[in-house]
N, C-alpha and C positions, 0 to 999 in steps of 0.2 A: 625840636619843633618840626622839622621834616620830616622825621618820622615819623611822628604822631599823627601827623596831618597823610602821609601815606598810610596808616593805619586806618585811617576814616574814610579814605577812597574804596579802600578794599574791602571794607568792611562792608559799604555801600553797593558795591560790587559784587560784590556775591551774592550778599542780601536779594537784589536787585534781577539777578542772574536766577537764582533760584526760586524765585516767584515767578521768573519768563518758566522755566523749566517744569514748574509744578503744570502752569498752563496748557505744555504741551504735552506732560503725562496725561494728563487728563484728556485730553482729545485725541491721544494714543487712544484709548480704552472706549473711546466713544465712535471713531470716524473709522470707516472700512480700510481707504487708503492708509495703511499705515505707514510704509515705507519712508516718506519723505520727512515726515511726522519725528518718525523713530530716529533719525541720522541728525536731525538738529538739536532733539531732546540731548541727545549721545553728546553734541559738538556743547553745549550747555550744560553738559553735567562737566566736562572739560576743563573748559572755560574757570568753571567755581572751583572744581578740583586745587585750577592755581592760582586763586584767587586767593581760595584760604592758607595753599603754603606759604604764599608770599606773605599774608597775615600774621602767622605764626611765626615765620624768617623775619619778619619784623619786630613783633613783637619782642623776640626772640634775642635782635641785635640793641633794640632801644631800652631795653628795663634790662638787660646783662643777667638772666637767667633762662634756662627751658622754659616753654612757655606752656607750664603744668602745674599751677602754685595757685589757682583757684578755680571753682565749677566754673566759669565760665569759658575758660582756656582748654578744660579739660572738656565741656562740651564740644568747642570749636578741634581739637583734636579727635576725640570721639565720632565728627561727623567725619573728618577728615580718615578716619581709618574705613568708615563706612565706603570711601569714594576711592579707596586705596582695593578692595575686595573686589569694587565693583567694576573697576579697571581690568584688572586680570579674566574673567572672562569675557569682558566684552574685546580685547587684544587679541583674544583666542578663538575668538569668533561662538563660543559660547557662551551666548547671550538669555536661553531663554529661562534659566534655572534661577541660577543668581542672581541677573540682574533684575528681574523683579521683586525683590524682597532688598537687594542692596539700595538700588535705586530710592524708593520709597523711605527708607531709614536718614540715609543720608541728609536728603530734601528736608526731612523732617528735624533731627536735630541740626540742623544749619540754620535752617527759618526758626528754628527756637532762638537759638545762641546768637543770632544775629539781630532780631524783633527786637529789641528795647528793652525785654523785657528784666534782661541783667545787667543794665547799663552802670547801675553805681559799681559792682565789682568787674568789670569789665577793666577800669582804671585800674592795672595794676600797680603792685608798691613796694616797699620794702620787703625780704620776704621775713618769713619769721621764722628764729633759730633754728627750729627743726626742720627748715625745707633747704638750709642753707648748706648743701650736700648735693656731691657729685653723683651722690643714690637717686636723688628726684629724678634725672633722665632715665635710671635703668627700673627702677621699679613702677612709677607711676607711667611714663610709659608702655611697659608690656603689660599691667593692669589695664589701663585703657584701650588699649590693641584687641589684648584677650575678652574684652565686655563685647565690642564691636565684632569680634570672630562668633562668638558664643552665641548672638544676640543675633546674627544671620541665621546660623546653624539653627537653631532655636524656632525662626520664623519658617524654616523652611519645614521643621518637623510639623508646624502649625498650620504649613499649607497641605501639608502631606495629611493631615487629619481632617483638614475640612474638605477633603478628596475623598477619601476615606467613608465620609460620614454621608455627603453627598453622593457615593456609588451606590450606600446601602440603602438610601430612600429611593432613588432611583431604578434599582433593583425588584424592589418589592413592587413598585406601580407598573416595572413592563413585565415582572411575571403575572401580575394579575391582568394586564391588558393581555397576556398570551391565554391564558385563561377563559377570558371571556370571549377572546374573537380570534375564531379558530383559523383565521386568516393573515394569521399576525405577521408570519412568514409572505411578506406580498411583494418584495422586492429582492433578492439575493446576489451577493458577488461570487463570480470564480476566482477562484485564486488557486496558484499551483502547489499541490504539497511537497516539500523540498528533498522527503525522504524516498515517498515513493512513486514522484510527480504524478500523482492521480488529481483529477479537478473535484474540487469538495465543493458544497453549497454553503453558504457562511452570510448568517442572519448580520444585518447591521447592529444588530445591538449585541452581538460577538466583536463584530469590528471596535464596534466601542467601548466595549468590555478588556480587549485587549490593549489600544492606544490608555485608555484610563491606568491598566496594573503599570505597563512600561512607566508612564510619568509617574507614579509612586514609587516603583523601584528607583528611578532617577532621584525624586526629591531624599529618598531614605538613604542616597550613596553620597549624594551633594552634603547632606545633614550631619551624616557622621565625619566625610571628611574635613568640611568647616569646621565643628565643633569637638576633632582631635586636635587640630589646629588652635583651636582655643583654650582646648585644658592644657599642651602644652606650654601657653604663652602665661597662661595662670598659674601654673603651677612656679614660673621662672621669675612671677612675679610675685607670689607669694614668699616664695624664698628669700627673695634680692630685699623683700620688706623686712622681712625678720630679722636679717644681719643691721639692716639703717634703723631699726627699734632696737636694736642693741648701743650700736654706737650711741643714738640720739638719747634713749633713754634708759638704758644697763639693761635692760631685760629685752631676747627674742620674741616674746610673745605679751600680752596684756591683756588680753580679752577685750581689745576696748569694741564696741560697737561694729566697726567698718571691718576691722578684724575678722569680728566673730561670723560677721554675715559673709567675709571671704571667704572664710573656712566652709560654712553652709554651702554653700555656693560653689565651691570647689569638692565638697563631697555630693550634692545633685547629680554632675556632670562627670563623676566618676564611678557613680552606678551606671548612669545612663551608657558608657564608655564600657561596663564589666556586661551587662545585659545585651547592649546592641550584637556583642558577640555571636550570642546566644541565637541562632536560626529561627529557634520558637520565638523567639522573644522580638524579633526584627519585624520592622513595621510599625502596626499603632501602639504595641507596649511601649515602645523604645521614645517613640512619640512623647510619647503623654509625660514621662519621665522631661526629656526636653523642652518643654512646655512649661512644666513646676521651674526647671531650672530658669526659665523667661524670666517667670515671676518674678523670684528670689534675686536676679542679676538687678533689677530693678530696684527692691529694698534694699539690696547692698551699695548700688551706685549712688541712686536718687533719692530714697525712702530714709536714710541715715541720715545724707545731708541739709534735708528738711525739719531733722530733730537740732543737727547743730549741737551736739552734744558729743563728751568723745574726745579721744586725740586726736579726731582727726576732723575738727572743728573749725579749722582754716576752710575749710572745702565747701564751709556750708550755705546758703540763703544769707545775702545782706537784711539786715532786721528790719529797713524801711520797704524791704516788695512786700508788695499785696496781692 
């Protein structure tokens, strides 16, 4: 009884937390002063951060297994790894890459998981024969870990394209404004050249040309290294599944549904992983590769368990949401 009823404080709590939090992203992106804005967002992503381990630590000690034995838990983990990423740069004072793309994730599958909206399986229960295995911490956790890694990486390749796409319409309207107004050159900065200190003239829209490539090189170096991070959490967890499909039901592999889109989904991200290499291919190829892989991490996590079909049919929508 105490626990359960601490379960529902936290629950509320976070819940609670993360709706103050969205509020203040949001006037992050609207109000000049940002500074004040930004450190309490920070202090409120915190707050929820232990809001939900405590959730999960509870859960955790009250039903006497990991708390990864249906979507709902595994959402609440899922965000929880989102706010696990988003930790790490902002302790390093590298804030401005990751945490925007972590941030926004997080907020978001937490205001899911926590809304109401999966309250009948939220109650969890007995579990059922195949989850009753000391494999459920190791594989469904580094599955879950790696969606969350993948699913960064991913959005960042998605920032890095709409940067991308956004330079090139930009591009073409100030070369035809240079075009039409021979004047276009009408304010200049000095700046020192570092090789043969001579003062050069340098259009604003060099300036800008310049700060724009640097943030794409930055999101394309954040993107791959998230997103090695995530093939190899997927890879560890693909494996660690294949030995509990063994134990649980004689066979390493099945083809069953969640499976097969694992596999999909881990061959996306392992072109994307063989290309990025590649010099020619870094940037928006590597991109758009990253991108598909989005998609696909979606059908495999979310798209499956809406079918409900499958071994792996524990995981799925209770039949009464609407």
């Amino acid at each position: 009884m105490i626990f359960s009823t601490l379960e529902h404080i936290l629950t509320h709590i976070s819940f609670s937390t993360v709706s103050i939090v969205i509020i203040l992203h949001l006037l992050t992106l609207l109000v000049n002063e940002k500074v004040r804005l930004y450190n309490s967002f920070e202090k409120g992503m915190i707050i929820t951060f232990f809001s939900i381990t405590g959730l999960l630590v509870t859960r955790w000690v009250y039903w006497k297994h990991f708390p990864l034995s249906d979507l709902y838990e595994s959402l609440i983990f899922l965000s929880w790894s989102f706010y696990i990423i988003h930790m790490i740069p902002y302790f390093k004072k590298q804030k401005k890459y990751l945490s925007t793309i972590t941030a926004p994730s997080a907020i978001f599958t937490q205001g899911f998981a926590t809304s109401g909206l999966l309250t009948e399986i939220s109650q969890s229960s007995i579990l059922v024969p195949a989850l009753q295995s000391y494999w459920l911490m190791m594989h469904v956790s580094m599955m879950v870990l790696a969606y969350a890694a993948l699913l960064c990486g991913s959005l960042l390749s998605v920032a890095l394209l709409i940067i991308i796409f956004q330079k090139d319409i930009i591009t073409v309207f100030e070369n035809l404004k240079y075009f039409l107004n021979e004047s276009f050159v009408f304010s200049e900065i000095q700046h020192m050249n570092e090789q043969g200190n001579v003062l050069e003239s340098v259009s604003p829209f060099s300036v800008k040309n310049y700060y724009r490539s640097q943030l794409i090189e930055q999101l394309d170096h954040w993107s791959y290294r998230v997103i090695s991070l995530g093939f190899i959490l997927l890879t560890i967890g693909i494996l660690s599944g294949a030995v509990w499909a063994n134990e649980a039901w004689g066979s390493y592999w099945n083809w069953d549904p969640k499976e097969t889109w694992a596999f999909i989904t881990w061959t996306v991200f392992a072109i994307y992983l063989h290309i990025r290499t590649n010099q020619n291919f870094k940037g928006a190829n590597s991109a758009i590769v990253a991108f598909i892989g989005f998609l696909i991490i979606w059908i495999c996590y979310f798209g499956v368990n809406l079918l409900g079909i499958g071994l792996h049919s524990y995981g799925s929508f209770p039949l009464t949401l609407n």
